[in-house]
C-alpha positions in Angstrom: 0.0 0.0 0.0 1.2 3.2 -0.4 1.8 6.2 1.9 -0.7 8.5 0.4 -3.3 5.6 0.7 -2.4 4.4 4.5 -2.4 8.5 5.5 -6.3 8.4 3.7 -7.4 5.2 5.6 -5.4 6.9 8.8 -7.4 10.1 8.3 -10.7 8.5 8.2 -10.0 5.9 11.2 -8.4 9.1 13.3 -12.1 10.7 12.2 -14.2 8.1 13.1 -12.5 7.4 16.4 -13.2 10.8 18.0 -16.6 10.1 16.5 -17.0 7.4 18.6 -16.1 8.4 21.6 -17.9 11.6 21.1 -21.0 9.5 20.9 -19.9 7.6 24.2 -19.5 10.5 25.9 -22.8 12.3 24.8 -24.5 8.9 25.2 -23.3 9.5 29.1 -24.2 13.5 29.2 -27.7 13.1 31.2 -25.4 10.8 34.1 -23.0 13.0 33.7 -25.0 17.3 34.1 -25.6 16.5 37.9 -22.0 16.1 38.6 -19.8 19.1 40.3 -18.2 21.8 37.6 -14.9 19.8 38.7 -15.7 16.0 38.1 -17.1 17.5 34.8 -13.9 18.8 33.8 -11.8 15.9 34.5 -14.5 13.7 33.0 -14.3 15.3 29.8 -10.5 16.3 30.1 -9.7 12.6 30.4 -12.0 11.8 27.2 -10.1 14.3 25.6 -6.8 13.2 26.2 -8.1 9.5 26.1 -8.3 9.2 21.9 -4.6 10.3 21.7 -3.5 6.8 22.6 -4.1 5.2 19.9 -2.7 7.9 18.0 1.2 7.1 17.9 0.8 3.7 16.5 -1.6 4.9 14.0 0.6 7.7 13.1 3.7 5.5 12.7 2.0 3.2 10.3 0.3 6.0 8.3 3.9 7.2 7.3 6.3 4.1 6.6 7.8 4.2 3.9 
């Protein structure tokens, strides 16, 4: 496969992963309003920071050469 097609299928999988968890987390949002402005924060900090996992490997295969 080439690099320009593995960056395209790495685009769309990045893409649909923060999809995904975007719909987690809203699937969660009525659990989630009664909480304190701080447990909010780190809740959704956390889901932030959580899709950047996968990211590396993904990244790595996107550009070998």
């Amino acid at each position: 496969m080439t690099r320009s097609g593995r960056t395209l299928i790495g685009l769309f999988t990045i893409l649909a992963l923060i999809g995904v968890l975007a719909l987690i987390i809203v699937a969660f949002a009525n659990r989630i309003a009664p909480w304190p402005i701080w447990a909010q924060t780190l809740l959704y900090l956390g889901a932030g920071l959580i899709w950047l996992l996968p990211l590396r490997p993904l990244l790595v295969w996107m550009n070998k050469e």
